[in-house]
C-alpha positions as CSV (number, residue, x, y, z in Angstrom):
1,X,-17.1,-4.2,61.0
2,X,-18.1,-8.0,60.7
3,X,-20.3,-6.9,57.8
4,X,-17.7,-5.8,55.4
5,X,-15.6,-8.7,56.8
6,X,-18.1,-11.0,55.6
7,X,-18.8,-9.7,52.2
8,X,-14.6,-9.7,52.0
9,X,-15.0,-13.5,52.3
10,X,-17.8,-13.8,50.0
11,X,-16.3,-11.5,46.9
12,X,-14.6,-14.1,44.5
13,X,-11.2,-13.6,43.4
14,X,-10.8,-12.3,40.2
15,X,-10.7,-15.1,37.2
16,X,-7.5,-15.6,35.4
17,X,-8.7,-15.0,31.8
18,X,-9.4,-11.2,33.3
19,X,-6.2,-10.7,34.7
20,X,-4.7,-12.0,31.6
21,X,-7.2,-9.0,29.8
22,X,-5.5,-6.7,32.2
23,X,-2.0,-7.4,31.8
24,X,-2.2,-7.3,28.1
25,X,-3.9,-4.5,28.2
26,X,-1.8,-2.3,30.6
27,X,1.1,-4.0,28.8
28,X,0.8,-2.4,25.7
29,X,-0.4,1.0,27.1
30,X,2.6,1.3,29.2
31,X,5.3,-0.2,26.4
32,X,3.6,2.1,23.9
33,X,3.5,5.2,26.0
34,X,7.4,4.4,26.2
35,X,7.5,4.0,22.6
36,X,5.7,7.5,22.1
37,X,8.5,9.5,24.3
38,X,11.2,8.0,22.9
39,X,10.0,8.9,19.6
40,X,9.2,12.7,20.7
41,X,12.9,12.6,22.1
42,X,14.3,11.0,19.1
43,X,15.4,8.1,20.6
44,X,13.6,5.9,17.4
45,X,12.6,7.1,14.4
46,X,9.1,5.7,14.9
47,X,6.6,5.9,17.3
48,X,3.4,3.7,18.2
49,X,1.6,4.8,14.9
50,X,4.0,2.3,13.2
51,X,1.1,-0.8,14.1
52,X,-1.2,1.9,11.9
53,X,1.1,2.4,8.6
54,X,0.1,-1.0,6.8
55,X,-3.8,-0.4,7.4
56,X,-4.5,3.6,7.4
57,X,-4.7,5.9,4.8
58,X,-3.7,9.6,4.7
59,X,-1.4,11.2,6.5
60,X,-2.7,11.9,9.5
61,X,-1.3,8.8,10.9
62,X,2.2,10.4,11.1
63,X,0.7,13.3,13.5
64,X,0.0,12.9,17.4
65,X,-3.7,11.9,16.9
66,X,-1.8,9.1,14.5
67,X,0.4,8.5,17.4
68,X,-2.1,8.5,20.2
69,X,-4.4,6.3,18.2
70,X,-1.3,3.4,17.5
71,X,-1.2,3.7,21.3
72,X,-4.6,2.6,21.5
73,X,-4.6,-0.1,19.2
74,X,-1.2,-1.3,20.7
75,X,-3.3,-1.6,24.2
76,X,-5.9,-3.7,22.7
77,X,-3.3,-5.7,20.3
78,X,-1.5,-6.6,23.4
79,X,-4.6,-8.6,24.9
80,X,-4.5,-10.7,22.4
81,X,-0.6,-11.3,22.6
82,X,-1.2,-11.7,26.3
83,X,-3.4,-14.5,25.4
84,X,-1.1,-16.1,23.1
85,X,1.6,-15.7,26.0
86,X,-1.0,-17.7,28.3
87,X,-1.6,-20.5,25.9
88,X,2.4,-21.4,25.3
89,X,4.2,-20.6,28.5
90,X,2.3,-19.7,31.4
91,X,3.9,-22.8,33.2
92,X,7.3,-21.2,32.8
93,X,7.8,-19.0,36.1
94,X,11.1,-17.4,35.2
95,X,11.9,-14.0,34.1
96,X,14.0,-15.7,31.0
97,X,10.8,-16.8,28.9
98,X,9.0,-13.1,29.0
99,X,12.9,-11.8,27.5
100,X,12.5,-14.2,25.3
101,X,9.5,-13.6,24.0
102,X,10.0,-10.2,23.9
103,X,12.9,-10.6,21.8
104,X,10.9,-13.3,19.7
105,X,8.0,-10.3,19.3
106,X,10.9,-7.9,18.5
107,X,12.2,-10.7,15.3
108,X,8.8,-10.9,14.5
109,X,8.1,-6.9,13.8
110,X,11.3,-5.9,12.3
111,X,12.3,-8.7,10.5
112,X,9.0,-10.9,9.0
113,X,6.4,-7.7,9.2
114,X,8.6,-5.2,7.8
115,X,8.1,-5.6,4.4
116,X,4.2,-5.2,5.2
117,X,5.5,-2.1,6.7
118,X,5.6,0.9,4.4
119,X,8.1,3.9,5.8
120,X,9.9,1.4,7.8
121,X,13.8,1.1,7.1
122,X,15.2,-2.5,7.5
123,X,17.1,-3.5,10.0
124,X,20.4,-2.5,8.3
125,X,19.3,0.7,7.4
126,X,18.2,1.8,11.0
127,X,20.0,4.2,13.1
128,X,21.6,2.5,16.4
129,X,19.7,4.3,18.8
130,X,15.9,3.2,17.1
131,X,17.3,-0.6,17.2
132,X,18.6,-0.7,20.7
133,X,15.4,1.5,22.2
134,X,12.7,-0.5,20.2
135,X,14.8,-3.8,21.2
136,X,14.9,-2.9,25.2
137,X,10.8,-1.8,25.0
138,X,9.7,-5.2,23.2
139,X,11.9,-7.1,25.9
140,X,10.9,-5.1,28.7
141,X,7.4,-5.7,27.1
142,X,7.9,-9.2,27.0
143,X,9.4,-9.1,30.8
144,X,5.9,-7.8,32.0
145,X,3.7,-9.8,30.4
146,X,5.1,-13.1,30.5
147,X,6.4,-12.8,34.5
148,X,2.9,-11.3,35.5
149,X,1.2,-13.9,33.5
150,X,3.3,-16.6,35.3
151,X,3.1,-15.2,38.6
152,X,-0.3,-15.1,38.4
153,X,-0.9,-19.0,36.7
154,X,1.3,-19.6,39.9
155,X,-0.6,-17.9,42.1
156,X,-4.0,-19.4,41.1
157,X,-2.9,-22.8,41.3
158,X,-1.5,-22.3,44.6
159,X,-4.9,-21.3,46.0
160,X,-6.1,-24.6,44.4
């Protein structure tokens, strides 16, 4: 019993920059696998494979090996938003700055990428179902990632 006591006290917490890894990384999995049912239930007329339409050829991109791959590449995207979250407003411990961001993210996509985006309808043209769904995922997006990136900024400094 003291032995595994001991080597508890000796393991070092886990750094920050790997936690920020995590978050991103779990972020976009989760978001995305949110994005691909409510493109199989029709709540949106796109699903994760819409990251993939400005870059991939051919048309398998619009199957569900297309789909499961934009989840993929969402995941690993999301690290490096996660970082971007950590370098402007990890100081900010309320839930407000992750909506914001989220929403920011959201502006970004639909407004400035989507005429890089071939297939995808402006935001006029979409249906009220794909703007309201893909709105809620990128702020509940931004929700996770900026509060877990927060709370854990906050909870390394107060071990300091």
């Amino acid at each position: 019993m003291d032995q595994a006591f001991e080597q508890n006290k000796t393991e070092q917490p886990m750094k920050f920059h790997t936690k920020v890894i995590l978050i991103g990384f779990f972020g976009g999995l989760l978001s995305s696998l949110l994005g691909l049912f409510s493109f199989y239930f029709h709540f949106m007329t796109f699903g994760p494979a819409l990251i993939l339409m400005p870059w991939a050829l051919g048309d398998w991109k619009t199957t569900y090996l297309g789909q499961s791959v934009g989840v993929a590449v969402i995941a690993v995207v999301s690290i490096l938003i996660a970082f971007i979250y950590k370098w402007l407003l990890q100081k900010v411990n309320t839930m407000w700055a992750g909506v914001g961001f989220g929403a920011l993210l959201w502006v970004i996509v639909f407004y400035i990428c989507n005429p890089f985006i071939p297939g995808l309808k402006s935001v006029q043209q979409m249906g009220i179902h794909s703007l309201v769904t893909s709105f809620s995922l990128f702020i509940l997006y931004g929700l996770f990632i900026g509060y877990s990136i927060s709370y854990e900024y906050q909870q390394q400094h107060q071990r300091q």
